[in-house]
C-alpha positions as CSV (number, residue, x, y, z in Angstrom):
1,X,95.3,91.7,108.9
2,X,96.4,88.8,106.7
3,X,99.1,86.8,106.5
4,X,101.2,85.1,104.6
5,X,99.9,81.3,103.7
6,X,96.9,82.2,105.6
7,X,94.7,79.2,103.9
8,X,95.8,80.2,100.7
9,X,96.6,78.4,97.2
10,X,100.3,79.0,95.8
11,X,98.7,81.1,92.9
12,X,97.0,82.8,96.0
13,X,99.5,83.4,97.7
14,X,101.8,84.7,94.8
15,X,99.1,87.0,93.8
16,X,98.9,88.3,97.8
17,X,102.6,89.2,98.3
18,X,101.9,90.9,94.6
19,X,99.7,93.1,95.9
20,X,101.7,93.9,99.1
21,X,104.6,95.2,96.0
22,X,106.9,92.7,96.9
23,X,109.1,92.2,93.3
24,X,109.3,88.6,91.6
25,X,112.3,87.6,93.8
26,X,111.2,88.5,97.2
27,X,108.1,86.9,96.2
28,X,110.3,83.7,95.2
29,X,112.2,84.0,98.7
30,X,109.0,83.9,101.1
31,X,107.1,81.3,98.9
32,X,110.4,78.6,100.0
33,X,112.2,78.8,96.7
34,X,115.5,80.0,98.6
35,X,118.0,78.3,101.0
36,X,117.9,81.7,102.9
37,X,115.6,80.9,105.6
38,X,116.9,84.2,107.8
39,X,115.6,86.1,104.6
40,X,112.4,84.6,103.9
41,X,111.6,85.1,108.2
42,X,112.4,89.3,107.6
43,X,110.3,89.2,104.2
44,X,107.2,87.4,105.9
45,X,107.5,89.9,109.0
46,X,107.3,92.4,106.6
47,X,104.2,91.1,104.5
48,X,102.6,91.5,107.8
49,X,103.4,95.2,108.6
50,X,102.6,95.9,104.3
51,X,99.6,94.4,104.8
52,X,98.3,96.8,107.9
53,X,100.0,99.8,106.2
54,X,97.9,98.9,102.7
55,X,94.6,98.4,104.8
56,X,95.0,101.9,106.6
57,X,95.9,103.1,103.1
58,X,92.6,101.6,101.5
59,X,91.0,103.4,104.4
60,X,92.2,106.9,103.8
61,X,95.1,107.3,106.1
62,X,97.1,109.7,104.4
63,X,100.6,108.6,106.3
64,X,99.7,105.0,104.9
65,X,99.2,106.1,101.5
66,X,102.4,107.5,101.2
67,X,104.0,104.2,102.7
68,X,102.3,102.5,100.3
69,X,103.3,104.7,97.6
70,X,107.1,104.4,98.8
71,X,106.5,100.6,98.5
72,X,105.2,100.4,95.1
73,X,107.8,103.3,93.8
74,X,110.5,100.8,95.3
75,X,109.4,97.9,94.1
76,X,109.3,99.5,90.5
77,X,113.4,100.2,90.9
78,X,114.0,97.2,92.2
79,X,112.1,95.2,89.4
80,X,113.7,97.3,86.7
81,X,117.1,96.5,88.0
82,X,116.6,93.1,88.6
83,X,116.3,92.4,84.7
């Protein structure tokens, strides 16, 4: 299981969290571009659990891939109204 900064460029690590369907501004918060540091320590926790749930998904766990499909359905609400 990854996680977050692990020996990664910024781009790197932007594109990571991406692919965990984190949105733009949770993405902003772990990456250090908020004053929130109790936020960004409950977003990087989670990054760690997405990243075990997308890794069972990608190897056919059926519970997984509905978590992961609950993540990217969220995500997709929250980007929409975050605009």
């Amino acid at each position: 299981m990854e996680t977050p900064s692990e020996n990664r460029t910024p781009d790197e690590e932007r594109e990571w969290l991406a692919g965990l369907f984190f949105t733009r501004k949770e993405i902003e918060v772990i990456m250090g571009e908020s004053e929130d540091p109790i936020l960004r320590g409950r977003l990087k926790s989670e990054a760690e659990l997405r990243s075990s749930v997308i890794e069972l998904a990608k190897a056919g766990s059926g519970p997984a891939q509905a978590m992961a499909n609950q993540y990217i359905t969220q995500m997709k609400i929250n980007e929409a109204t975050d605009d």
